[in-house]
Backbone bond lengths (Angstrom), bond angles and torsions (degrees), N, CA, C in turn:
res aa  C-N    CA-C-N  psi(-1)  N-CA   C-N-CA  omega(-1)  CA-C   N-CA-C  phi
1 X - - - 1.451 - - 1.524 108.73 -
2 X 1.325 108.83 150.57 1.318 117.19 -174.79 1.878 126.33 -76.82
3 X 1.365 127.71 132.78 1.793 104.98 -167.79 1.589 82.99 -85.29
4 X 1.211 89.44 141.53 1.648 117.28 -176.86 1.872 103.07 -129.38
5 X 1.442 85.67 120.12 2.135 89.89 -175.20 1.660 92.05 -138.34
6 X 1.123 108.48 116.18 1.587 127.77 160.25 1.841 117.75 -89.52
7 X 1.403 88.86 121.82 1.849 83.42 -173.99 1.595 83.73 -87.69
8 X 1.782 106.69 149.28 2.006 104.16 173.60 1.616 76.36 -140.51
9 X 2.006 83.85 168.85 1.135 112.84 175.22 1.365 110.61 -133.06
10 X 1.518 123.40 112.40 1.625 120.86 166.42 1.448 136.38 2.97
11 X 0.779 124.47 106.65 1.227 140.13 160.48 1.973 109.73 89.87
12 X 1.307 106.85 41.47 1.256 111.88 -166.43 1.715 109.56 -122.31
13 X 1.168 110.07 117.79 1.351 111.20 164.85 1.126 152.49 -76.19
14 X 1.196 114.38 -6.90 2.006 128.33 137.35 1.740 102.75 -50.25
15 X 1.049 95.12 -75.62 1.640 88.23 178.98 1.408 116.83 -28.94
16 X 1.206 133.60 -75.88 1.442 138.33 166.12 1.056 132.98 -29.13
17 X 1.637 118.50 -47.44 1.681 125.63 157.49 1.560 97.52 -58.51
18 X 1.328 128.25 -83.14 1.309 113.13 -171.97 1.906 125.74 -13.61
19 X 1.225 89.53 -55.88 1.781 130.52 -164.17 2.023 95.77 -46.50
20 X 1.733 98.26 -53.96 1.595 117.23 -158.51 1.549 82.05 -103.46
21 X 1.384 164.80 -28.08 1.586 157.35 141.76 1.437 95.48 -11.09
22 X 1.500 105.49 -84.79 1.668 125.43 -172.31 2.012 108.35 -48.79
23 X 1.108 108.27 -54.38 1.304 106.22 170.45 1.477 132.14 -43.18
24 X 1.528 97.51 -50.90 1.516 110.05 -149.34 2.663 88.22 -86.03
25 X 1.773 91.43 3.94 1.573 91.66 -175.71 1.734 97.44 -93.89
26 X 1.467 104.08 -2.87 1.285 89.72 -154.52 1.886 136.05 91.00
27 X 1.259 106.25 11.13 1.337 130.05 -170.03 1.061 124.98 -89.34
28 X 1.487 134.61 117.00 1.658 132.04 -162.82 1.659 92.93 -94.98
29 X 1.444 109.01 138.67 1.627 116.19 -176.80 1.539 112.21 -156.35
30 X 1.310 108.94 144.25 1.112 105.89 179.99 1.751 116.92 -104.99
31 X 1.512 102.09 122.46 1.474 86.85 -169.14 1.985 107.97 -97.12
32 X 1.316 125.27 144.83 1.179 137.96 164.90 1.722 130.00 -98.20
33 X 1.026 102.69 84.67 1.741 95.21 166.74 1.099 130.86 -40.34
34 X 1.051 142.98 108.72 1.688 130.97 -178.87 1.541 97.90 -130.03
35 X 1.480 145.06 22.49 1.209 136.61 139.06 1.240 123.18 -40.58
36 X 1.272 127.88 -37.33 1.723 121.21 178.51 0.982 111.19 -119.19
37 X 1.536 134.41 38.20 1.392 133.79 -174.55 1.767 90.69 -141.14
38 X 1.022 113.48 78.54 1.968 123.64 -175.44 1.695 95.20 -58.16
39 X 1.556 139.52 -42.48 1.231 132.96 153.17 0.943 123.97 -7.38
40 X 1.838 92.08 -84.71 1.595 110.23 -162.38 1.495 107.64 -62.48
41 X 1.614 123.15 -31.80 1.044 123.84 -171.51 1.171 127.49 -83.50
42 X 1.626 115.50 -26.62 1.567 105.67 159.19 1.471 112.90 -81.85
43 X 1.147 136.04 3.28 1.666 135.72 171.52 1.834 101.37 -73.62
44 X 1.417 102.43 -55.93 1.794 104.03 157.33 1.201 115.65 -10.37
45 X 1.737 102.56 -87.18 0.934 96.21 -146.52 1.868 109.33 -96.40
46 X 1.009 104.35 0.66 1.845 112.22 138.40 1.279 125.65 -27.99
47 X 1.306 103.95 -49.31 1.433 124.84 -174.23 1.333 99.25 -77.23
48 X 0.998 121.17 -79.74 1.322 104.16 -172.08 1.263 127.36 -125.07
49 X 1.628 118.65 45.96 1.483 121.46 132.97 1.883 88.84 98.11
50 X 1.250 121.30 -16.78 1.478 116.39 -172.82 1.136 126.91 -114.18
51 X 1.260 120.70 129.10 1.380 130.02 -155.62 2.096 101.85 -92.80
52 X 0.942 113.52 -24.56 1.840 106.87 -170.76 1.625 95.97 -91.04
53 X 1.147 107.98 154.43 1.260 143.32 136.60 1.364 149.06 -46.06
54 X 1.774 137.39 129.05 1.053 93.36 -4.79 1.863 109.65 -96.70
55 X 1.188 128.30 -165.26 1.753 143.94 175.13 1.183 109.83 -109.42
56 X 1.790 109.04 123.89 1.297 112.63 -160.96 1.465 108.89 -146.91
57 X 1.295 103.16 124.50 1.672 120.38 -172.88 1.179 112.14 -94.11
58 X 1.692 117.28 140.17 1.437 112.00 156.93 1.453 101.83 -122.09
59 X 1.296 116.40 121.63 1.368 109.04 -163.31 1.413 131.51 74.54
60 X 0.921 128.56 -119.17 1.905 138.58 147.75 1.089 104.65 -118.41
61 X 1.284 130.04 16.98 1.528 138.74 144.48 1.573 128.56 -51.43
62 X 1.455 124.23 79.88 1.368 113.26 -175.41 1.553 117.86 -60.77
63 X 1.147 136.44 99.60 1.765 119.09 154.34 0.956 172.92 -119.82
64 X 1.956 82.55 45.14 1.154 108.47 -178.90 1.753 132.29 101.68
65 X 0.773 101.32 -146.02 2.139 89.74 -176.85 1.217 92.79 -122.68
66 X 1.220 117.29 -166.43 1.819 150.78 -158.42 1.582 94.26 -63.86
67 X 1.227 130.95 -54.87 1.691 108.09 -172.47 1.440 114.04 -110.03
68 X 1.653 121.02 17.21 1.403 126.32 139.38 1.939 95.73 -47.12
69 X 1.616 86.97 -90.38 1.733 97.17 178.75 1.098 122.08 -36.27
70 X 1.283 142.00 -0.58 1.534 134.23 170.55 1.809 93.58 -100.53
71 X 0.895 127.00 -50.37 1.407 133.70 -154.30 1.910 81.36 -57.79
72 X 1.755 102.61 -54.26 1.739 90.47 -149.33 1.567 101.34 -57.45
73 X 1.538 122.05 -18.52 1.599 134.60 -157.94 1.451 85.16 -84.18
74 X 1.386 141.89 -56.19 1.235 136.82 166.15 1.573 129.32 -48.19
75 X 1.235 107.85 -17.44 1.949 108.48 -170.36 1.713 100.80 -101.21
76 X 2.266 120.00 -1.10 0.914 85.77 -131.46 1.273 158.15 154.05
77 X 1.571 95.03 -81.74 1.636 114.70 -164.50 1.335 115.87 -102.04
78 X 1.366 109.84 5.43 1.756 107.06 -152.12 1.682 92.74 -96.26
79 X 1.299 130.24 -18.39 1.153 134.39 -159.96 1.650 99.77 -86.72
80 X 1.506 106.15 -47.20 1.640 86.99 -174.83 1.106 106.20 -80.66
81 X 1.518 147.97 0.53 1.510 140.76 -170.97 2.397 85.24 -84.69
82 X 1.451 98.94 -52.06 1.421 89.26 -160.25 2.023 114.53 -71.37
83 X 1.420 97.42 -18.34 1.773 101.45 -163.73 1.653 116.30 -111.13
């Protein structure tokens, strides 16, 4: 199985759909807060150029936030990136 780490930010509901997507597949993930860590969070999004919430890896695979990840779960695709 694939390590799957979602960076979230408080009180946000992309984050949460993402959060219960991955759950409700059965998916072990590690989630990261970076709302109160202004560091960690502009190093984020350093990384990869995106400012919303939340940022979600499969692997060192960036892809994006909550309706990247719905689209690939819709086309499909989300199963061979995670299994």
């Amino acid at each position: 199985m694939a390590k799957v780490t979602v960076y979230t930010v408080a009180w946000c509901g992309f984050c949460t759909r993402a959060l219960r997507l991955l759950s409700s597949k059965g998916v072990e993930f590690q989630e990261v807060g970076v709302g109160e860590e202004p560091k960690s969070r502009a190093a984020l999004i350093g990384r990869t150029g995106h400012r919303t919430f939340p940022q979600i890896f499969i692997d060192d695979l960036f892809v994006g936030g909550s309706d990247e990840l719905s689209s690939l779960e819709r086309s499909g695709r989300l199963d061979a990136l995670l299994f």
